[in-house]
DSSP file (Angstrom, degrees, kcal/mol; ACC not computed):
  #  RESIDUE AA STRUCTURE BP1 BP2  ACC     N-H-->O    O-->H-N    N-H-->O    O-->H-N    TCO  KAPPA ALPHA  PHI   PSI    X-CA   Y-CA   Z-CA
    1    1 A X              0   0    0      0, 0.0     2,-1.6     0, 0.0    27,-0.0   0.000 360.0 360.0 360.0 133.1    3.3   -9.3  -19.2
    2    2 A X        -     0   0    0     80,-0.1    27,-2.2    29,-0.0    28,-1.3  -0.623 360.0-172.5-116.2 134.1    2.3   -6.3  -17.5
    3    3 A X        +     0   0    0     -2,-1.6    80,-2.8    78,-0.2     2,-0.3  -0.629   7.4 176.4 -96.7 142.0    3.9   -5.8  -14.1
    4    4 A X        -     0   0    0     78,-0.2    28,-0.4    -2,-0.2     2,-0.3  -0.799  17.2-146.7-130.6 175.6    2.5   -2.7  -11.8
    5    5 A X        -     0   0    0     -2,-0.3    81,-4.5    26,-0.2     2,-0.4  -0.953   9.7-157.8-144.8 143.0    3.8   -2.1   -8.5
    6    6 A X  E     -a   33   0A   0     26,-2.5    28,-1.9    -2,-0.3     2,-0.2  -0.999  24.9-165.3-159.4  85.0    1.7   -0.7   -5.6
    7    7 A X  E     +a   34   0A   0     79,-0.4     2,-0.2    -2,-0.4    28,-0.1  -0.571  23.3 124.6-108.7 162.0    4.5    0.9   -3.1
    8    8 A X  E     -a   35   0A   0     26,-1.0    28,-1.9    -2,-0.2    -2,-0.0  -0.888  67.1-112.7 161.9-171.0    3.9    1.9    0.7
    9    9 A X        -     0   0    0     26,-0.2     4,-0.2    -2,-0.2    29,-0.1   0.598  44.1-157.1-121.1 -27.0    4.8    1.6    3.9
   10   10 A X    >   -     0   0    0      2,-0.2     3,-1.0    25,-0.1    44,-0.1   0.966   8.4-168.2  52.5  61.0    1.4   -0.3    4.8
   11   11 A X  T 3  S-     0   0    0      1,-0.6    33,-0.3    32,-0.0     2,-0.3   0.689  85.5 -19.4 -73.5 -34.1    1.2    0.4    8.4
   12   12 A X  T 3  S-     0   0    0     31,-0.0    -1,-0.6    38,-0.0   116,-0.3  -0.711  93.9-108.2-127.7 172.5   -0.9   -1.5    8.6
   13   13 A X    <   -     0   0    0     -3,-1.0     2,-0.2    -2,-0.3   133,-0.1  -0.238  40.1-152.4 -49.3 149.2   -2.8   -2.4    5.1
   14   14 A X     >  -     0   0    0      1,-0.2     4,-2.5   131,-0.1   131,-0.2  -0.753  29.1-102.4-127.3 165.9   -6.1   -0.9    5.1
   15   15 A X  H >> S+     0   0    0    129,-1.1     4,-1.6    -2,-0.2     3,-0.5   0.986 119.5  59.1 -39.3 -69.3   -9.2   -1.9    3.4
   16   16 A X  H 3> S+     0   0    0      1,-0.2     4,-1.9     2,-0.2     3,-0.5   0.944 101.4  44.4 -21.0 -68.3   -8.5    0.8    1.1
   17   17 A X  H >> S+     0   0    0      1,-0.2     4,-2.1     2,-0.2     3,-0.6   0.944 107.9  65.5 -71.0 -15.4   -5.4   -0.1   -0.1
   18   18 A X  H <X S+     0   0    0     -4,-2.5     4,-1.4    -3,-0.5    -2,-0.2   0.790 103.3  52.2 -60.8 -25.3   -7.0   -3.8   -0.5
   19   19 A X  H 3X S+     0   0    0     -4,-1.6     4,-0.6    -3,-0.5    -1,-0.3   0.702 104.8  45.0 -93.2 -12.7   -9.1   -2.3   -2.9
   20   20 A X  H <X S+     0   0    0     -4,-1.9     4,-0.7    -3,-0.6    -2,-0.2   0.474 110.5  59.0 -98.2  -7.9   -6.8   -0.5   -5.5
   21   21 A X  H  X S+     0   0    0     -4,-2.1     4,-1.1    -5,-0.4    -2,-0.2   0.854 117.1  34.9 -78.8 -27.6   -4.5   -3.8   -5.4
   22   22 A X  H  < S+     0   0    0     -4,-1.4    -2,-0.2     1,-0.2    -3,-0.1   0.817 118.6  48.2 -96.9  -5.8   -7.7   -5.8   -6.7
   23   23 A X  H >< S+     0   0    0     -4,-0.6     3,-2.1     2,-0.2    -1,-0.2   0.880 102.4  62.5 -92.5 -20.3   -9.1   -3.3   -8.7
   24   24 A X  H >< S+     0   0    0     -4,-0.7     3,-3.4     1,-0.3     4,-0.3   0.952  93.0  77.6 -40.1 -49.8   -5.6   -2.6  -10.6
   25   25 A X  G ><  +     0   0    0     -4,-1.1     3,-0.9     1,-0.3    -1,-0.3   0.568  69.8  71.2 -32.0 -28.3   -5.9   -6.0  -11.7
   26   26 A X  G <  S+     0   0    0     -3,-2.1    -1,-0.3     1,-0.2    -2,-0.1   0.251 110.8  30.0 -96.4   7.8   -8.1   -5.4  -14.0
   27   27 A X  G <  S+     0   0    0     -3,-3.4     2,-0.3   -25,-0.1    -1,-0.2  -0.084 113.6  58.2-148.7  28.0   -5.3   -3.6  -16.0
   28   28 A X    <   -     0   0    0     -3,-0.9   -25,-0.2    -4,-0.3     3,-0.1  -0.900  67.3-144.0-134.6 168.1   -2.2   -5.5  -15.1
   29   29 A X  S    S+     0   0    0    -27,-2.2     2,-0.3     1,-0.4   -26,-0.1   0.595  91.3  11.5-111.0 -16.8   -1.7   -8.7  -15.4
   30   30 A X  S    S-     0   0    0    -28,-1.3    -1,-0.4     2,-0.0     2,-0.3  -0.726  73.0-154.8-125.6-175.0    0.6   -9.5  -11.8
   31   31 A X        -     0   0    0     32,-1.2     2,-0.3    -2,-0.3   -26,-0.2  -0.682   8.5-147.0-140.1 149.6    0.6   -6.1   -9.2
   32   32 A X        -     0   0    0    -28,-0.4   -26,-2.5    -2,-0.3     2,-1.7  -0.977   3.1-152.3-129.2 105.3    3.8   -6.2   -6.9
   33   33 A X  E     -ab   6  66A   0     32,-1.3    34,-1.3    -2,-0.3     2,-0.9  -0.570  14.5-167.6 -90.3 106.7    2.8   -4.6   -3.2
   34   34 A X  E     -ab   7  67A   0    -28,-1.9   -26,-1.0    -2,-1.7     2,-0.5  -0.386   5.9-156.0 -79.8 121.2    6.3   -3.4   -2.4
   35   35 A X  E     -ab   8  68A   0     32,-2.7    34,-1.3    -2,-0.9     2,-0.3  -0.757  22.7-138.2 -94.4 145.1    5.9   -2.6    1.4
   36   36 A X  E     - b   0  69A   0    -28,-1.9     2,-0.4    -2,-0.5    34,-0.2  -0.809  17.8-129.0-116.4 164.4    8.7    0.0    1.9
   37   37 A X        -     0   0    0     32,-0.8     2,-0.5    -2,-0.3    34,-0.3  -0.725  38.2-163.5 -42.2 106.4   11.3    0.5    4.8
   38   38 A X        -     0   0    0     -2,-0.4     3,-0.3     3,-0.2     5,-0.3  -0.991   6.7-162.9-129.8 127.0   10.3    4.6    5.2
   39   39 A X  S    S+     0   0    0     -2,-0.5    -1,-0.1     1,-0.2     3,-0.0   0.612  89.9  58.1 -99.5 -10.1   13.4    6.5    7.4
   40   40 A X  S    S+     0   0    0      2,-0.0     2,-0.3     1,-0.0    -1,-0.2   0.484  97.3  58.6-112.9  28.0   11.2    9.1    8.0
   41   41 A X        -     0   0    0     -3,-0.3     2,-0.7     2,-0.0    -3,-0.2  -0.967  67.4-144.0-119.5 147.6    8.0    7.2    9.9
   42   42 A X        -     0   0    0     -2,-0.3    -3,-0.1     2,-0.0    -2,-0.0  -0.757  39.0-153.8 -92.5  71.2    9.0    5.4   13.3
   43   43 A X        -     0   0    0     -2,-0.7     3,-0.0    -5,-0.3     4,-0.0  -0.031  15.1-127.4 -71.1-177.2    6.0    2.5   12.1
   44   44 A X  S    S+     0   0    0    -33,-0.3     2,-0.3     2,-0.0    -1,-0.2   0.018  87.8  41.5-109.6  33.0    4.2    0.3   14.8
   45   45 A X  S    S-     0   0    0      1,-0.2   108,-0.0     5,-0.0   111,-0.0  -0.797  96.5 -90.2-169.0 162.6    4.8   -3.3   13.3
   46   46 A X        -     0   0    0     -2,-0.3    -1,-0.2    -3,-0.0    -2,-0.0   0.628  33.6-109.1 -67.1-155.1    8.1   -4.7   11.8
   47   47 A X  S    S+     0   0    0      2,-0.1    -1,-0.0   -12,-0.0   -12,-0.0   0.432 125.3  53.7-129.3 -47.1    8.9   -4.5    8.2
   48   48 A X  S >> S+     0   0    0      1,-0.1     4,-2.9     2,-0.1     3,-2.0   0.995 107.2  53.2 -43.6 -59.3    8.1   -8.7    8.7
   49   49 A X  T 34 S+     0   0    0      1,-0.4    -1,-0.1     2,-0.2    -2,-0.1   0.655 103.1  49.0 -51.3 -39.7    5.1   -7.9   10.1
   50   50 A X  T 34 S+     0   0    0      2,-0.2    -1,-0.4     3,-0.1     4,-0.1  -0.147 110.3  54.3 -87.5  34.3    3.6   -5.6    7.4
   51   51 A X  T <> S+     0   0    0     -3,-2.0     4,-3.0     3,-0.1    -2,-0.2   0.324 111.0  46.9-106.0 -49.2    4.5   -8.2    4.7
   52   52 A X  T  < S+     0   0    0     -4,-2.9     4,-0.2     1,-0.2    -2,-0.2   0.663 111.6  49.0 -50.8  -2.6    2.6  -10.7    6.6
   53   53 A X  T >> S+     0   0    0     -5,-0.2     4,-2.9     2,-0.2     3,-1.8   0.893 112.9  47.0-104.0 -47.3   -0.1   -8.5    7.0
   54   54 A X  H 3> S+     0   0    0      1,-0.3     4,-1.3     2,-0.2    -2,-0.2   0.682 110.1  55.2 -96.1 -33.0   -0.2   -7.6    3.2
   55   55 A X  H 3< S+     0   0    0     -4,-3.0     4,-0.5     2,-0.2    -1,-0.3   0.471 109.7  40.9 -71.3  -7.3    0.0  -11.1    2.4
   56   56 A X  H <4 S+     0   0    0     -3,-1.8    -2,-0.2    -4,-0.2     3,-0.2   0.703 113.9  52.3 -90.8 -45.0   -3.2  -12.4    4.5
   57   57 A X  H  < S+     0   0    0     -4,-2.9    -2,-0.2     1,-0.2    -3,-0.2   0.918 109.2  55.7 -74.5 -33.0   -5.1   -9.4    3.5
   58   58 A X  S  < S-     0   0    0     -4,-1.3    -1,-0.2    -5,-0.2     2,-0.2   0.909  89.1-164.8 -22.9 -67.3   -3.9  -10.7   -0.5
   59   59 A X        -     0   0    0     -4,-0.5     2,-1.4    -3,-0.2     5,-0.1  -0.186  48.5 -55.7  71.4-178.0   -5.3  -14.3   -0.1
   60   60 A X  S    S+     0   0    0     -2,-0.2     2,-0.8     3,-0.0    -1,-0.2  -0.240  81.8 142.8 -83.8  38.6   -4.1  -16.6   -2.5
   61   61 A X    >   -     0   0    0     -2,-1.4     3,-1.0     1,-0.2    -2,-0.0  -0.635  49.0-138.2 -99.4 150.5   -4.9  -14.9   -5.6
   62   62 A X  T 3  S+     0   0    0     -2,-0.8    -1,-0.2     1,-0.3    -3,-0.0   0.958  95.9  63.3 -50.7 -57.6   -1.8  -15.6   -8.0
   63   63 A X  T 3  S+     0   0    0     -3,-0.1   -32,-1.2   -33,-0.1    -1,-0.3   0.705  86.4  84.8 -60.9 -13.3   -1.4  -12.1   -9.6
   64   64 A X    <   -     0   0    0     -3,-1.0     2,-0.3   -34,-0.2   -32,-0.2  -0.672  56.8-177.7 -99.6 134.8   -0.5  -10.2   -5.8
   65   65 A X        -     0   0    0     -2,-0.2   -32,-1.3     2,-0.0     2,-0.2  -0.827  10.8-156.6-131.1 123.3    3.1  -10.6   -5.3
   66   66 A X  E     +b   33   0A   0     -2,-0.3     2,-0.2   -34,-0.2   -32,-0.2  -0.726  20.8 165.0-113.5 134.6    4.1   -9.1   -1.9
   67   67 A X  E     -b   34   0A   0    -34,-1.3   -32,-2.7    -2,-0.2     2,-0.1  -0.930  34.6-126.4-144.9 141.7    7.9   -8.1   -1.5
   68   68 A X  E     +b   35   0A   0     -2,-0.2     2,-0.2   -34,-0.2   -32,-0.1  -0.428  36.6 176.0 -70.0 161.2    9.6   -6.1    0.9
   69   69 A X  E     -b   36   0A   0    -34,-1.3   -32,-0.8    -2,-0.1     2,-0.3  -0.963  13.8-170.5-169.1 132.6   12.0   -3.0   -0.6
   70   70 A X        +     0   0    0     -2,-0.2     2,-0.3   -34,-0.2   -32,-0.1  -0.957  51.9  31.8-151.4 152.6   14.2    0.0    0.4
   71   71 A X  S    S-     0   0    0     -2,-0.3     2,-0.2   -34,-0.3   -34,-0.0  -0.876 108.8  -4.6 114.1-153.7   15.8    2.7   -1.2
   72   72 A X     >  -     0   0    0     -2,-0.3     4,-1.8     1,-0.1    -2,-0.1  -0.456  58.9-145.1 -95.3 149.7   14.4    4.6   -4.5
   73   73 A X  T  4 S+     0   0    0      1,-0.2     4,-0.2    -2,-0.2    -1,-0.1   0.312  99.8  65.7 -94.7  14.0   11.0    2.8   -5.9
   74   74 A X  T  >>S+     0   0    0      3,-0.1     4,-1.1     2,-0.1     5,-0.5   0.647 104.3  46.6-111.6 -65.6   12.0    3.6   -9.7
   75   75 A X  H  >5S+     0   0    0      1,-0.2     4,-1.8     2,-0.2    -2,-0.2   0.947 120.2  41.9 -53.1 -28.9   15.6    0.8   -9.1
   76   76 A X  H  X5S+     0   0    0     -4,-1.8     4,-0.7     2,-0.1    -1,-0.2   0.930 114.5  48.4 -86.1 -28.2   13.0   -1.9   -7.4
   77   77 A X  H >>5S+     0   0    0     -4,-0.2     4,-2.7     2,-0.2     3,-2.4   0.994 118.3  39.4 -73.4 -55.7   10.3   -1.3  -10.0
   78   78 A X  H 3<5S+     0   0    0     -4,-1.1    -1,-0.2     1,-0.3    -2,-0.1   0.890 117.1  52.8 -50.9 -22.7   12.9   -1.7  -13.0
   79   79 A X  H 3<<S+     0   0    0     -4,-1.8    -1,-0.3    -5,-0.5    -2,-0.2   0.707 110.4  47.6 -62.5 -13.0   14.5   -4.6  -10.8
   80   80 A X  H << S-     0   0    0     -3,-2.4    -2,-0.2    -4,-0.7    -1,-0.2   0.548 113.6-120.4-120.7 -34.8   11.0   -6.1  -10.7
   81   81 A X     <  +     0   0    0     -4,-2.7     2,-0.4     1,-0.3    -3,-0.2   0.965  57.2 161.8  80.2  59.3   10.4   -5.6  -14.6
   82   82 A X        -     0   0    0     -5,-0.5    -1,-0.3   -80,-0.1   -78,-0.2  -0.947  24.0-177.7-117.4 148.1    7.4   -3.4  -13.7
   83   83 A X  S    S+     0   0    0    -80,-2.8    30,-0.4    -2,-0.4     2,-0.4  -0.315  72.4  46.0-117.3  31.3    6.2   -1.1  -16.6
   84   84 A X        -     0   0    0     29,-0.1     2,-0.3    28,-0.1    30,-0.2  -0.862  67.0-154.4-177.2 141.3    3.5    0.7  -14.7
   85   85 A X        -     0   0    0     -2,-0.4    30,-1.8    28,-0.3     2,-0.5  -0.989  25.7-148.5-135.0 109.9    3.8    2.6  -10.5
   86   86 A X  E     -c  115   0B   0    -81,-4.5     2,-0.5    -2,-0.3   -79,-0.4  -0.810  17.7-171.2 -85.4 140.1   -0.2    2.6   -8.9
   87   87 A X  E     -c  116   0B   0     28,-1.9    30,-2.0    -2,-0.5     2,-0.5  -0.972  17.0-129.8-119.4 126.9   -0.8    5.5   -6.7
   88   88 A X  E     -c  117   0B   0     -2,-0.5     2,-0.3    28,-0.2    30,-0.2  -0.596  12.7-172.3 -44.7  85.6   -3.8    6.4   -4.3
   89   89 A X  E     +c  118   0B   0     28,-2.4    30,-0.7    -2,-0.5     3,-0.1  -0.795  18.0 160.2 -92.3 135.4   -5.4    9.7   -4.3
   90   90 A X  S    S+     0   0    0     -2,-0.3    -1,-0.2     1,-0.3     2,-0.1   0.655  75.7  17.0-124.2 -33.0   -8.1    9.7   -1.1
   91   91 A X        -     0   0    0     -3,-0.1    -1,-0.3    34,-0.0    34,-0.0  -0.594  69.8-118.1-113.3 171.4   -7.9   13.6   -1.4
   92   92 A X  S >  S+     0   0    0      2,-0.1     3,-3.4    -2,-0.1     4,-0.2   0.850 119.4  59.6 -66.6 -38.8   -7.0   16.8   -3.2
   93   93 A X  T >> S+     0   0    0      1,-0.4     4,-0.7     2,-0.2     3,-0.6   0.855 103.7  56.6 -91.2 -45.5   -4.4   17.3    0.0
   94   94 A X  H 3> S+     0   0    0      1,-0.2     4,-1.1     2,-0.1    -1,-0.4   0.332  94.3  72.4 -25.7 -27.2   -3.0   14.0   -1.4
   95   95 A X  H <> S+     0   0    0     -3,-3.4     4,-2.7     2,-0.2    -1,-0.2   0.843  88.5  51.7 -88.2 -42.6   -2.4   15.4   -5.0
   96   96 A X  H <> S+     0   0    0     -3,-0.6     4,-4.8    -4,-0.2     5,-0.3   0.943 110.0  44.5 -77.0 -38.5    0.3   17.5   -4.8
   97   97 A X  H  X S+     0   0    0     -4,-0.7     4,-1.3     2,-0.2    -1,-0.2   0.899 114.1  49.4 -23.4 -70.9    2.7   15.4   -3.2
   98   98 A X  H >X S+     0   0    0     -4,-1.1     3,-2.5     2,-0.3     4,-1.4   0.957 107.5  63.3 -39.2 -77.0    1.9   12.3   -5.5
   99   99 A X  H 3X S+     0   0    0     -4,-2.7     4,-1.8     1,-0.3    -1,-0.2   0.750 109.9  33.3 -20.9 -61.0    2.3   14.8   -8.3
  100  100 A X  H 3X S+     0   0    0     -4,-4.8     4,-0.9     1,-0.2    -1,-0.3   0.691 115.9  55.5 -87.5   5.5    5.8   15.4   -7.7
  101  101 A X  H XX S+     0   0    0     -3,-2.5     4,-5.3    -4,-1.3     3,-0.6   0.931 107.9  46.4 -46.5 -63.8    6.5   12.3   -6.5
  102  102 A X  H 3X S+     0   0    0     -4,-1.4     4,-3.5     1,-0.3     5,-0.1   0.848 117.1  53.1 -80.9 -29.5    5.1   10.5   -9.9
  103  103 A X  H 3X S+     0   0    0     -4,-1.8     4,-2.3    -5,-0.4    -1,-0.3   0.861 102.8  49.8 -78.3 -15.8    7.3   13.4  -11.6
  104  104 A X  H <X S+     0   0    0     -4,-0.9     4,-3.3    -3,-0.6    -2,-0.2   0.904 113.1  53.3 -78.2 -52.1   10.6   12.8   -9.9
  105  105 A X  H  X S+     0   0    0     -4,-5.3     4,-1.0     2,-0.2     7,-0.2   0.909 108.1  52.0 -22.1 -56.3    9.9    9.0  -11.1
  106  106 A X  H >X S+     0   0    0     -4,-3.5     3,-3.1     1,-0.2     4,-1.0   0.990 109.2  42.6 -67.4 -65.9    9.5   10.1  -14.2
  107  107 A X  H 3< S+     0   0    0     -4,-2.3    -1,-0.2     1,-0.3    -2,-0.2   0.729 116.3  54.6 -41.0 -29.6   12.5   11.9  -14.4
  108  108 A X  H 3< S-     0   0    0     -4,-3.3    -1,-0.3     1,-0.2    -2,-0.2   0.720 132.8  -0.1 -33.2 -47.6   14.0    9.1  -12.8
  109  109 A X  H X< S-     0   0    0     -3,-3.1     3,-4.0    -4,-1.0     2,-0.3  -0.107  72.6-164.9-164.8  30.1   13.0    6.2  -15.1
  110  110 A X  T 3< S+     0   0    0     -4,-1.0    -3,-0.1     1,-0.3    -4,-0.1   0.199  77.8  60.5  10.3 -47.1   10.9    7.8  -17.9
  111  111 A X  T 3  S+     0   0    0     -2,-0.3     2,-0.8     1,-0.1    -1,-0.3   0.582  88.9  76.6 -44.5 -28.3    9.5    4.7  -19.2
  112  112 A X  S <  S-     0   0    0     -3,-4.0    -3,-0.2    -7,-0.2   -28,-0.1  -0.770  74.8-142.9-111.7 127.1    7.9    3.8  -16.5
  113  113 A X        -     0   0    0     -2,-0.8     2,-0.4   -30,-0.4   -28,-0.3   0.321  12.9-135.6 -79.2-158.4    4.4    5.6  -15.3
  114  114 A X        -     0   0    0    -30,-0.2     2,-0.3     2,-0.1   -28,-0.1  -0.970  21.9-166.1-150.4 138.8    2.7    6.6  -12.7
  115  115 A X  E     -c   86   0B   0    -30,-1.8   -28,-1.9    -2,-0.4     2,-0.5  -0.943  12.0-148.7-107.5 134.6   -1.3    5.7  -12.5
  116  116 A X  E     -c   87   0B   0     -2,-0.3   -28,-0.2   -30,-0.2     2,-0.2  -0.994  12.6-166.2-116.0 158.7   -3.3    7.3  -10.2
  117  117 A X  E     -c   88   0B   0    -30,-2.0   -28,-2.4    -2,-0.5     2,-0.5  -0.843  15.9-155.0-117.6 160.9   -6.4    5.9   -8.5
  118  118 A X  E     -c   89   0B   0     -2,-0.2     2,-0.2   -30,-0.2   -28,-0.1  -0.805  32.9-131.7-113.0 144.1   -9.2    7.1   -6.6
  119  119 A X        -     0   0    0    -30,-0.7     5,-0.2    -2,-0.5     2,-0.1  -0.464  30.8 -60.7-110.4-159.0  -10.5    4.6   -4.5
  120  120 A X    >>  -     0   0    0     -2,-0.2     3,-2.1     1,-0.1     4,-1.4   0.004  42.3-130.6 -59.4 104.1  -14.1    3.1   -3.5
  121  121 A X  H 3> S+     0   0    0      1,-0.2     4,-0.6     2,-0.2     3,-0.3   0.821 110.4  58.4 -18.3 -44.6  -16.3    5.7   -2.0
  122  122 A X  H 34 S+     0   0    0      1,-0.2    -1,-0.2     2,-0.1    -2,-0.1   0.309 118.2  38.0 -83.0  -3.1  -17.2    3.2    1.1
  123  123 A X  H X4 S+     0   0    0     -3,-2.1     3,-1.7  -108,-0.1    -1,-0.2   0.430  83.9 104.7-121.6   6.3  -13.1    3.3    1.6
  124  124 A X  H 3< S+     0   0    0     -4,-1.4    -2,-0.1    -3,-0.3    -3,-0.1   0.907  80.8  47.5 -54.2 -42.4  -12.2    6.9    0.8
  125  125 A X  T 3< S+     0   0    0     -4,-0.6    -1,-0.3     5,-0.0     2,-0.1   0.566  88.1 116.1 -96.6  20.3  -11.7    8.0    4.4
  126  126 A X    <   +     0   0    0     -3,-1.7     3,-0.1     4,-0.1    -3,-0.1  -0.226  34.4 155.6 -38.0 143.7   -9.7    5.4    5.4
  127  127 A X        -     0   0    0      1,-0.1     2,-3.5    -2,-0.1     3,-0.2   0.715  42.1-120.0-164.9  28.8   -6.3    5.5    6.4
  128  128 A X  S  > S+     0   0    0      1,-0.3     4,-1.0  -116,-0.3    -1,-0.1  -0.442 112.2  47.7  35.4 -39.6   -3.6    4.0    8.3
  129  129 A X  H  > S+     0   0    0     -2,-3.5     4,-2.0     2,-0.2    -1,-0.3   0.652 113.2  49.5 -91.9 -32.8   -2.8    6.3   10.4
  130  130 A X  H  > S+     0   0    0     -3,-0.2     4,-0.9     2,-0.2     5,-0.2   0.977 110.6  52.2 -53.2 -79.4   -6.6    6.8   11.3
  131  131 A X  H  > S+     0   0    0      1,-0.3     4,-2.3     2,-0.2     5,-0.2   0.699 106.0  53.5 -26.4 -67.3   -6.9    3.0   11.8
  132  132 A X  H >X S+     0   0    0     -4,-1.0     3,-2.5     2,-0.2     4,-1.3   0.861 113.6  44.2 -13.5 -91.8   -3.8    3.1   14.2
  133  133 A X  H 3X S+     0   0    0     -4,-2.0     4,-2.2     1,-0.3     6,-0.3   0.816 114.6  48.6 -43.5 -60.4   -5.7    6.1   16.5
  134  134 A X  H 3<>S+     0   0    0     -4,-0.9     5,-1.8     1,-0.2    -1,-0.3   0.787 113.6  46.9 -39.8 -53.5   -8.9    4.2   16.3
  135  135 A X  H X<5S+     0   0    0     -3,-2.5     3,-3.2    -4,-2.3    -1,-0.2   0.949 114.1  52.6 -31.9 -67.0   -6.9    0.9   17.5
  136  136 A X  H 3<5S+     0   0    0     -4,-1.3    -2,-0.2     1,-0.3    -1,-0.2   0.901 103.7  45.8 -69.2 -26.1   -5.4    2.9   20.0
  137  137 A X  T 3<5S-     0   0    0     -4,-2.2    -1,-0.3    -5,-0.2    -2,-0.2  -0.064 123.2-101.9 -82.7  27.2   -8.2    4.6   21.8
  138  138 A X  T < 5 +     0   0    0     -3,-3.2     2,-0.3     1,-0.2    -3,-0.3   0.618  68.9 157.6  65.7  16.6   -9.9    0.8   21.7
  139  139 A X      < -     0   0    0     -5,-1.8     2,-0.2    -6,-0.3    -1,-0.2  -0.567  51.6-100.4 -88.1 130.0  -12.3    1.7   18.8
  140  140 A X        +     0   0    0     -2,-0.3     3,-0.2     1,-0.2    -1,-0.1  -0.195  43.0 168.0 -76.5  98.5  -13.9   -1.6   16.3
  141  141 A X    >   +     0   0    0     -2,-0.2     3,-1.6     1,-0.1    -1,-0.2   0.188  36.4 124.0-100.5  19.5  -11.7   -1.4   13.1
  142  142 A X  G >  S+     0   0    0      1,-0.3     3,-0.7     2,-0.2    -1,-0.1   0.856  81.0  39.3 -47.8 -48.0  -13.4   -4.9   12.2
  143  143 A X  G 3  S+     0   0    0      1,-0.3    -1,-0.3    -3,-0.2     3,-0.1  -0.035 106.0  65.2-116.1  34.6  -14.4   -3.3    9.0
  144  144 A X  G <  S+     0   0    0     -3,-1.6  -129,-1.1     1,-0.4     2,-0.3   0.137 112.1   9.2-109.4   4.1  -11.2   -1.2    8.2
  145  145 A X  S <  S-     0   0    0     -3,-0.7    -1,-0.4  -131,-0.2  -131,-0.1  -0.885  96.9 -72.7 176.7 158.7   -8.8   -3.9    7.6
  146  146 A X    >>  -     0   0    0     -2,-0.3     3,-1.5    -3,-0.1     4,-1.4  -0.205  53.7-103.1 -87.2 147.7   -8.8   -7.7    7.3
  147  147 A X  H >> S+     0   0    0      1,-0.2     4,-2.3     2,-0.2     3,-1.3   0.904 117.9  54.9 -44.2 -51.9   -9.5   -9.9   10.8
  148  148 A X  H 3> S+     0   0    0      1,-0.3     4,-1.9     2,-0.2     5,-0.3   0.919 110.9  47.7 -57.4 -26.9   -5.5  -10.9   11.2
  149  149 A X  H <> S+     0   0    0     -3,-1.5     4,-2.6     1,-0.2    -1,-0.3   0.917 109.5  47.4 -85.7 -18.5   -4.9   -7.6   11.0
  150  150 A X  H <X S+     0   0    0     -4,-1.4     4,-1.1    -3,-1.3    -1,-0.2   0.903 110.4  52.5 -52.8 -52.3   -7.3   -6.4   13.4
  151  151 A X  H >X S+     0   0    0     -4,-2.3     3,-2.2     2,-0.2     4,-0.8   0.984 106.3  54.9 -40.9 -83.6   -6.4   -9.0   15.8
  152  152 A X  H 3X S+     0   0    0     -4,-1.9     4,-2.6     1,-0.3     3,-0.4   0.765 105.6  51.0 -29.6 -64.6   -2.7   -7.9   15.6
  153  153 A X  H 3X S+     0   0    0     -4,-2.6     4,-0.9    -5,-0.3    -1,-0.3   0.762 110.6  56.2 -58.2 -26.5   -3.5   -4.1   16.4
  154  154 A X  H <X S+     0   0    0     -3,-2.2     4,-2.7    -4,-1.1    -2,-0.2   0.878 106.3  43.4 -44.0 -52.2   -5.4   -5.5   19.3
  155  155 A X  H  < S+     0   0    0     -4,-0.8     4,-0.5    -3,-0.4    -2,-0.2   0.738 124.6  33.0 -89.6 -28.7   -2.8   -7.5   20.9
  156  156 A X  H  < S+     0   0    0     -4,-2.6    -3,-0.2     1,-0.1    -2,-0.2   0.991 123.6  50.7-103.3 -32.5    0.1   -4.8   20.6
  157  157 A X  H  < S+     0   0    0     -4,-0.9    -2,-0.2    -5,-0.2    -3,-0.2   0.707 132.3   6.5  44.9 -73.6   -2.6   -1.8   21.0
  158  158 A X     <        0   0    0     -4,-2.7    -3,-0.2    -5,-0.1    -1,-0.2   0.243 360.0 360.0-134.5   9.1   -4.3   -3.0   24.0
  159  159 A X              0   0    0     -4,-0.5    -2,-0.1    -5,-0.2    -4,-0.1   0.064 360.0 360.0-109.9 360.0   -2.6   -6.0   25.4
């Protein structure tokens, strides 16, 4: 079977990232969205909270497995049996990072690769951290991110 894994911190899950977990699919056979514990962002919902989030925006499709994770993402993907790490390019500004990212992996764990994807034109400028500002300055993210989550950025946002 092949297991990919789809790491982040998913502050909250965006449309965007909803679309490179379903489209991966279509060359994995499960995805694992590891929502990560990140020591250097102070995020605005729990570490519960984004799994719940990532798991409504999921729906019930079999192949998504949602798990929380911290520490280096090359020991949870071999703990995980994942042969395959997706990553998101939205930008060029985006590339180099990933790029050494997906090379310290490799050096890390050599077997296991690094894909990247470009996502859906109608979600490229999406972003989490956009979504956030937009949230906070009261602004309609109905069609940036799945209702619960919308809701949710409502209530601690502007409530």
């Amino acid at each position: 079977m092949r297991t990919a894994v789809y790491a982040g911190s998913f502050d909250p899950i965006t449309r965007g990232h909803e679309d490179l977990i379903r489209r991966s699919l279509a060359f994995v056979d499960q995805i694992v969205v590891a929502v990560a514990t990140n020591l250097s962002k102070q995020p605005l919902f729990t570490l519960e909270e984004r799994v719940a989030f990532v798991r409504a925006a999921a729906g019930d499709d079999p192949r998504i497995d949602v798990q929380q994770f911290n520490g280096l993402l090359v020991d949870f993907a071999r703990g995980i049996g994942a042969n395959l790490i997706i990553r998101g390019l939205r930008a060029v500004a985006d590339f180099e990072y990933e790029f050494q990212m997906a090379l310290m992996n490799r050096h890390l764990a050599p077997a296991l690769e690094t894909v990247f994807m470009v996502p859906s034109l109608d979600t490229t400028y999406i972003s989490s951290s956009l979504v956030r500002e937009v949230a906070r300055f009261h602004g309609d993210v109905s069609g940036l991110v799945h209702p619960v989550i919308a809701e949710a950025l409502r209530s601690k946002l502007q409530g």
